[in-house]
DOZADO-262589 format. One record per residue: residue number from 1; x, z, y of N, C-alpha, C, O, CB in turn. Coordinates in Angstrom, 2 decimals. Glycine has a CB too. Example, Ala and Ser with C-alpha at 12.3 -4.5 7.8 and 13.67 -1.06 7.14 Angstrom:
BEGIN
ZANU,1,13.19,7.80,-5.69,12.30,7.80,-4.50,13.20,7.80,-3.30,14.24,8.46,-3.32,11.31,9.05,-4.47
ZANU,2,12.85,7.08,-2.25,13.67,7.14,-1.06,12.90,7.87,0.03,13.41,8.04,1.14,14.08,5.72,-0.60
***
This chain:
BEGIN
ZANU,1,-112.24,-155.47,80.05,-111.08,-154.91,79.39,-110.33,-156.03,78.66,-110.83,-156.94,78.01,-111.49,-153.78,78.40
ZANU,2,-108.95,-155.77,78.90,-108.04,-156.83,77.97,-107.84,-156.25,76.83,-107.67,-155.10,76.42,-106.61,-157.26,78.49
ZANU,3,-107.91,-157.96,76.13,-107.29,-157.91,74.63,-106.69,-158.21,74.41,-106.62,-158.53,73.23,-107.53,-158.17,73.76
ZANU,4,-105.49,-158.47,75.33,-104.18,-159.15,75.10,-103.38,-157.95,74.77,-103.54,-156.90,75.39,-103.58,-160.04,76.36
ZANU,5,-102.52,-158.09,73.83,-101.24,-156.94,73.60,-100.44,-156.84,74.61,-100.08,-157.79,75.30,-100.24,-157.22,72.47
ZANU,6,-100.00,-155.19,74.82,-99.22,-154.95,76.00,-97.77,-156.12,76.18,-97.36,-156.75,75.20,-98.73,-153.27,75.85
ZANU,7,-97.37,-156.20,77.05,-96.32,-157.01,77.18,-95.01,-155.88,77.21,-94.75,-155.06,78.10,-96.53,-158.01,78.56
ZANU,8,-94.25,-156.14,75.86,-93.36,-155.31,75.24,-91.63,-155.55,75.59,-90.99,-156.38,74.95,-93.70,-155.50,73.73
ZANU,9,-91.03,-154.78,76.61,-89.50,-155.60,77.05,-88.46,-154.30,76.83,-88.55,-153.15,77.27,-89.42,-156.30,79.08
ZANU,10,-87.35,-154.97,75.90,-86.56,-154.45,75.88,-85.18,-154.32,76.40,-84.68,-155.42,76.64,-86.70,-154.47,75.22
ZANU,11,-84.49,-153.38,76.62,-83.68,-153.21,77.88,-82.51,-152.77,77.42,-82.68,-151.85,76.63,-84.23,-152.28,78.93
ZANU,12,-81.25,-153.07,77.62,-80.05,-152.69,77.30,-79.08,-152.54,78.47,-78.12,-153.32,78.53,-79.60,-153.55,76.37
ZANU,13,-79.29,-151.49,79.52,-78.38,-150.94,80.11,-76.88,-150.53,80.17,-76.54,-149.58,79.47,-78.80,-150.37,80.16
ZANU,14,-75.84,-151.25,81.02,-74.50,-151.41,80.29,-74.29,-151.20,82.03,-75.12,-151.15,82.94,-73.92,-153.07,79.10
ZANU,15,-72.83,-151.13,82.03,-72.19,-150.82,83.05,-71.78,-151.99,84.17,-71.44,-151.81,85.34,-71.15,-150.18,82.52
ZANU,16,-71.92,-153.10,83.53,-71.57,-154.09,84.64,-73.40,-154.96,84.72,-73.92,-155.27,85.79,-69.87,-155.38,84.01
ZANU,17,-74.07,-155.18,83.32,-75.36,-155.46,83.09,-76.21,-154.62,82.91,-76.15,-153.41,82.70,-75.49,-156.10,82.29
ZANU,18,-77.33,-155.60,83.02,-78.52,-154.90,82.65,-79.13,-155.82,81.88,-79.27,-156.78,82.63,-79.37,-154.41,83.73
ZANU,19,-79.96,-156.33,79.96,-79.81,-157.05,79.66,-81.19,-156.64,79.45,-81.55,-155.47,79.57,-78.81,-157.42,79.07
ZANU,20,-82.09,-157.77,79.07,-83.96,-157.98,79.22,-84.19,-159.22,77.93,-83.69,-160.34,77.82,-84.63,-158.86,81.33
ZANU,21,-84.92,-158.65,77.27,-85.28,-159.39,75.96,-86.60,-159.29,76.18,-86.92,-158.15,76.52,-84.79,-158.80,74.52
ZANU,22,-87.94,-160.42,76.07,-89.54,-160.12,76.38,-89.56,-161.51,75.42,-88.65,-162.32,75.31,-90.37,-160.09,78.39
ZANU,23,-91.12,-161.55,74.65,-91.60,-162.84,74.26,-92.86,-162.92,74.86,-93.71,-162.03,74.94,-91.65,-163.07,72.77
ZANU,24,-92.90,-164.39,75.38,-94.35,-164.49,75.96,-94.42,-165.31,75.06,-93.60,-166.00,74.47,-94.79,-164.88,77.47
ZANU,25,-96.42,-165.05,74.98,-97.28,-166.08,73.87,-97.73,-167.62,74.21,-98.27,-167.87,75.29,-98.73,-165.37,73.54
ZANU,26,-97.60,-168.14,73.70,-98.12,-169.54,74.11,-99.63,-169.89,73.43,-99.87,-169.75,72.23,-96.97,-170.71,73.58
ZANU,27,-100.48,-170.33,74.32,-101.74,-171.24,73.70,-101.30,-172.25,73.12,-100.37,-173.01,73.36,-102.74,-171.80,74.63
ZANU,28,-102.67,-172.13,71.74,-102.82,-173.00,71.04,-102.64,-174.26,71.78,-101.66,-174.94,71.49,-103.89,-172.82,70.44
ZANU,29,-103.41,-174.63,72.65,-102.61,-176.13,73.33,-101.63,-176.30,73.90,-101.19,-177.45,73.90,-103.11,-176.76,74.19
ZANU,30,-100.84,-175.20,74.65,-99.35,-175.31,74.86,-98.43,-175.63,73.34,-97.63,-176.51,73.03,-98.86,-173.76,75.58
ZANU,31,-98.84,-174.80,72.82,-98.14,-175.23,71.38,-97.98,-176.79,71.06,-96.93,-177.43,70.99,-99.06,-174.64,70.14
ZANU,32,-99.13,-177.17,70.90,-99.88,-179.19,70.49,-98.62,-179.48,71.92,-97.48,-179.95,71.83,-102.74,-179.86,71.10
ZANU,33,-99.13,-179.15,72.79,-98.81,-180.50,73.68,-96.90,-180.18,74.02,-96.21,-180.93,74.71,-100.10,-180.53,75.56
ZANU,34,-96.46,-179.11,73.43,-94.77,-178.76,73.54,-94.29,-179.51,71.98,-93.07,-179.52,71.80,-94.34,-176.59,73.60
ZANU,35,-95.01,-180.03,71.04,-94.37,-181.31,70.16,-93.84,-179.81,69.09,-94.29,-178.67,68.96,-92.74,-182.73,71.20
ZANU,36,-92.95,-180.36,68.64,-92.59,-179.39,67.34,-91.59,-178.35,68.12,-91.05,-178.71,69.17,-91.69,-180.31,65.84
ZANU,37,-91.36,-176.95,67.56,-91.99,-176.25,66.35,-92.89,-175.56,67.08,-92.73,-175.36,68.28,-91.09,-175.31,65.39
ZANU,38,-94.35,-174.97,66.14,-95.36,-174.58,67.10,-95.02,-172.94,66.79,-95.08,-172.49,65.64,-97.11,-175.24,66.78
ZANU,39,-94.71,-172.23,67.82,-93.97,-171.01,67.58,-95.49,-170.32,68.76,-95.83,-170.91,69.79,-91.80,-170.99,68.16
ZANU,40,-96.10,-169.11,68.30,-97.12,-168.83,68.73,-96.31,-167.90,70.01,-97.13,-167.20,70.62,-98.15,-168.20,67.59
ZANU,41,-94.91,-167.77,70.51,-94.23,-167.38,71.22,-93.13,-167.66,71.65,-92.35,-168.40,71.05,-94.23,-166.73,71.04
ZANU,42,-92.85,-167.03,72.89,-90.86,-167.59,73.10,-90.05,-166.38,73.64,-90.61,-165.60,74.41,-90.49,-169.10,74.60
ZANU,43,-88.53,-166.14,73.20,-88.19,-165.01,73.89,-87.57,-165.95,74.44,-87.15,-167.08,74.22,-87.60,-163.73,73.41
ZANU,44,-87.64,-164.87,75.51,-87.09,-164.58,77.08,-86.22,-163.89,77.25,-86.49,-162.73,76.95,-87.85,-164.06,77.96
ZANU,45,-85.08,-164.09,77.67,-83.78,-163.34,78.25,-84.00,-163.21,79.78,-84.74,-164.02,80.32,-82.31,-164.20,77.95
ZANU,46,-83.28,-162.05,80.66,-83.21,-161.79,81.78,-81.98,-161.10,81.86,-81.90,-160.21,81.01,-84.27,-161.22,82.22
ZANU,47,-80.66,-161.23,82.85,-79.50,-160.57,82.97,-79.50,-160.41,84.28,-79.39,-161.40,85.02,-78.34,-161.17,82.44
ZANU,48,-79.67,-158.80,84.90,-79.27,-158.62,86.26,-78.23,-157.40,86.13,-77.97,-156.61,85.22,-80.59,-158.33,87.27
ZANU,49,-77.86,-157.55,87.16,-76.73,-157.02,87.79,-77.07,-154.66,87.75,-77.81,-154.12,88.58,-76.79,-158.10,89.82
ZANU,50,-76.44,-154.00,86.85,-76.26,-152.69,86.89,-76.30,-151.99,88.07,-75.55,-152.40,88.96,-75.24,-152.44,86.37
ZANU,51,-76.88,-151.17,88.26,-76.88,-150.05,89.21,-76.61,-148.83,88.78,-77.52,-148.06,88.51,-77.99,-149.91,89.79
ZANU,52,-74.88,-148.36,88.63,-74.43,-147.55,88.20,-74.71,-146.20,88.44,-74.94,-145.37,87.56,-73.57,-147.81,88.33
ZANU,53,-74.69,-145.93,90.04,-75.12,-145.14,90.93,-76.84,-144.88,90.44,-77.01,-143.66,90.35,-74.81,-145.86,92.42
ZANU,54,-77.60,-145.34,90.25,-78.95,-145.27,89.73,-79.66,-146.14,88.60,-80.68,-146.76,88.87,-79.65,-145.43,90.76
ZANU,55,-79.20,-146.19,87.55,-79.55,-146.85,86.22,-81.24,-147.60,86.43,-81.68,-148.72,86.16,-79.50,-145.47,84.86
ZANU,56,-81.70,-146.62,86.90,-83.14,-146.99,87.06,-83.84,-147.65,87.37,-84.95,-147.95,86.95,-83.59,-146.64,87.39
ZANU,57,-82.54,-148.38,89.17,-83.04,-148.88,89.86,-83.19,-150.70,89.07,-84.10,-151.50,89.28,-82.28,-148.48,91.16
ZANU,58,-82.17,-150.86,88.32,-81.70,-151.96,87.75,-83.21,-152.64,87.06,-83.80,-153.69,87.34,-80.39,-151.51,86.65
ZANU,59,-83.59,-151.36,85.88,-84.63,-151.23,85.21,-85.76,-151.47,85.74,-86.64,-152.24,85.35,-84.65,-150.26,84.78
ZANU,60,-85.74,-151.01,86.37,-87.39,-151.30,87.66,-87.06,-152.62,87.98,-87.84,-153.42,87.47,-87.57,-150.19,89.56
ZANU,61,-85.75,-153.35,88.95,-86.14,-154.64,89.36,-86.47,-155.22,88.17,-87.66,-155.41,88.42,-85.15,-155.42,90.13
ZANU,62,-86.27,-155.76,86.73,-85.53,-156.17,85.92,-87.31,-156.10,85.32,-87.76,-157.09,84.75,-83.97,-155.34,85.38
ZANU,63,-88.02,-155.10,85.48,-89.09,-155.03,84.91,-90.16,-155.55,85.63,-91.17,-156.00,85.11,-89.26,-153.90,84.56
ZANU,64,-89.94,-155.49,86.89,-90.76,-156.19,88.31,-90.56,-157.64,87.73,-91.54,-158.20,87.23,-89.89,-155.91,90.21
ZANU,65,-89.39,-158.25,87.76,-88.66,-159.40,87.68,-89.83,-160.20,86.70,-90.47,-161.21,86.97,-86.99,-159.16,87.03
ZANU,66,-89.85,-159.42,85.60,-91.08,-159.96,84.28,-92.18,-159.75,83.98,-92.96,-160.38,83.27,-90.94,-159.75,83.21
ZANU,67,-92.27,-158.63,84.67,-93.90,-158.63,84.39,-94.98,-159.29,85.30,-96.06,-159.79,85.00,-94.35,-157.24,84.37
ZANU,68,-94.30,-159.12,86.57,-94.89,-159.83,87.58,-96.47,-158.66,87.96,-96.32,-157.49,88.31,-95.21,-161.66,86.89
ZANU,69,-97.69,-159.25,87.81,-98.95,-158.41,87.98,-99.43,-157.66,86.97,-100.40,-156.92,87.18,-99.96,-159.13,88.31
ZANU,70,-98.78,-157.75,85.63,-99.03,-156.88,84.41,-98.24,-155.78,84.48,-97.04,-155.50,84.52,-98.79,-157.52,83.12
ZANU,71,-99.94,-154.94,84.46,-99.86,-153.73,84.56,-99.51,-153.11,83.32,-98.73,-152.17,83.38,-100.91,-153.30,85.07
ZANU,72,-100.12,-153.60,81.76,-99.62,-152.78,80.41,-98.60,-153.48,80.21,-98.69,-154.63,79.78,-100.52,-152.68,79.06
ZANU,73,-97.47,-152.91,80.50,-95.99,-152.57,79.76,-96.00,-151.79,79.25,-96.73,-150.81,79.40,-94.92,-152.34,80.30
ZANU,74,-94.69,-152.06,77.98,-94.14,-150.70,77.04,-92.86,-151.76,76.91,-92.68,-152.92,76.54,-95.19,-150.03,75.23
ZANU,75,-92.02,-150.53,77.50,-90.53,-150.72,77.96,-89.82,-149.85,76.80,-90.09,-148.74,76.34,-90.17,-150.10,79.67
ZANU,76,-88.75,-150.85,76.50,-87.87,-150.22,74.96,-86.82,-150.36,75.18,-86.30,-151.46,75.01,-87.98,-150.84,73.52
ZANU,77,-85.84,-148.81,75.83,-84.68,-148.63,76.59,-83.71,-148.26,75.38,-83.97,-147.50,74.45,-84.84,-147.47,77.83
ZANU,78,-82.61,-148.94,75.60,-80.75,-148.02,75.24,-80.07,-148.20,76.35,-80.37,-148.50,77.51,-79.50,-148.76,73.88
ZANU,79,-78.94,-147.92,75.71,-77.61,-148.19,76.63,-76.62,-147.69,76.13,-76.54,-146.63,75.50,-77.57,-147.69,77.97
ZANU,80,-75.36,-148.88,76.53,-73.81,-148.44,76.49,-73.39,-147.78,76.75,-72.57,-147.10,76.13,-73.08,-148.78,76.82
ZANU,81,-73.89,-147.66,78.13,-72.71,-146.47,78.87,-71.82,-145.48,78.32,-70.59,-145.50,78.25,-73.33,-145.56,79.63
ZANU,82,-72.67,-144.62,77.95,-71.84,-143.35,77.16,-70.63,-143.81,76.08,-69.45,-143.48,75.94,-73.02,-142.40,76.17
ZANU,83,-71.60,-144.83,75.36,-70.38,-145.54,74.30,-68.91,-145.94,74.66,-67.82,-145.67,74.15,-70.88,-146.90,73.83
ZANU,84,-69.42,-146.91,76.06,-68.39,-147.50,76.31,-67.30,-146.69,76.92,-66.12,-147.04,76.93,-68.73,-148.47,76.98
ZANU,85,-67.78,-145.57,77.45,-66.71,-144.67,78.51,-66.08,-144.21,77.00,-64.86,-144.31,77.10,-67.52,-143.07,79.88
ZANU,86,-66.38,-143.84,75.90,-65.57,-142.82,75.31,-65.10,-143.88,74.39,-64.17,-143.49,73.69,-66.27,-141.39,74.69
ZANU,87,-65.41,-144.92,74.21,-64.38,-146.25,74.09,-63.26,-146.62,74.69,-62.30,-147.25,74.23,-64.88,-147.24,74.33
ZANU,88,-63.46,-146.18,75.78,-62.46,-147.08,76.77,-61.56,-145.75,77.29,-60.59,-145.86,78.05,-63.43,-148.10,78.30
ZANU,89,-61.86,-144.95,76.94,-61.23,-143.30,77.08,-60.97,-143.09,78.85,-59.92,-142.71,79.37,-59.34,-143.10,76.02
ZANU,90,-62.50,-143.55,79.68,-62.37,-143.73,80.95,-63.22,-142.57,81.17,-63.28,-142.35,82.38,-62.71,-145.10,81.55
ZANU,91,-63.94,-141.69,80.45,-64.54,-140.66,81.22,-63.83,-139.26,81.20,-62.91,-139.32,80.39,-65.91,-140.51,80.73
ZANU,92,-63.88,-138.24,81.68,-63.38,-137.19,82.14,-62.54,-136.26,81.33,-63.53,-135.59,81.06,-64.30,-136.63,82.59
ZANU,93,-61.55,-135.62,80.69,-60.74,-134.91,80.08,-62.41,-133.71,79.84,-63.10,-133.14,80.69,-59.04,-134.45,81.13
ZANU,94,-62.50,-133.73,78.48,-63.39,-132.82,77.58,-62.94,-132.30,76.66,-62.02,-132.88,76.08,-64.36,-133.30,77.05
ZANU,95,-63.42,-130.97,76.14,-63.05,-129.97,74.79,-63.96,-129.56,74.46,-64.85,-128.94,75.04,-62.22,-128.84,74.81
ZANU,96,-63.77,-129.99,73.13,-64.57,-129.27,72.20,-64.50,-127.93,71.55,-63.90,-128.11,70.49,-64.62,-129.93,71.37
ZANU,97,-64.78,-126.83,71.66,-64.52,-125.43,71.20,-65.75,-125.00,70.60,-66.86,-124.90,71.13,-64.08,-124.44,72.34
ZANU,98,-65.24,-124.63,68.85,-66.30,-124.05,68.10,-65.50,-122.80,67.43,-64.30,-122.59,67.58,-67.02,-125.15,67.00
ZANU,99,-66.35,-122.04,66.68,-66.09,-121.06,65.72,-66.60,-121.21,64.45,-67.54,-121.95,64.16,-66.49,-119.94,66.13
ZANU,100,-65.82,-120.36,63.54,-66.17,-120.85,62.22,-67.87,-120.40,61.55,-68.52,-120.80,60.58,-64.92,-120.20,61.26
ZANU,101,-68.11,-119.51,62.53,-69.51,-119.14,62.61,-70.96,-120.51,63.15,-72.14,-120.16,63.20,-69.35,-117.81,63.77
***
């Protein structure tokens, strides 16, 4: 059984991107022999390309892409999308209808 902590990536789903934040740990002798500063980690960026049509699919390569043969992931999702459409006043004519009840 491993005692390594799950490998933790976070994901920001956007309409033209797909954006990937992960830190991998470094050994104590990677540390020594990489000279100063001895940072017991490094983040990692990853930017691929949105799959509008299927958000998911993006997410999956994007998670393939980093984890490689590690199996414990814990994946930490948002996204623009919604934001940006009612930003950009590009999604569909909507109404809101309430009562005072």
């Amino acid at each position: 059984m491993s005692t390594r902590a799950p490998l933790r990536i976070a994901i920001d789903s956007g309409g033209t991107f797909t954006d990937c934040v992960w830190l991998t740990s470094r050994s104590a002798q990677e540390r020594r022999s990489a000279g100063a500063p001895l940072q017991a980690s490094t983040l990692r960026i990853l930017k691929v390309f949105s799959t509008p049509a299927d958000p998911a699919q993006a997410i999956a390569e994007a998670v393939q892409k980093i984890s490689g043969e590690n199996k414990d992931v814990i994946v930490l999702h948002g996204t623009t999308v919604g934001t940006n459409t009612l930003l950009q006043r590009k999604g569909a004519r909507v109404a809101f209808v309430t009562t005072a009840g």
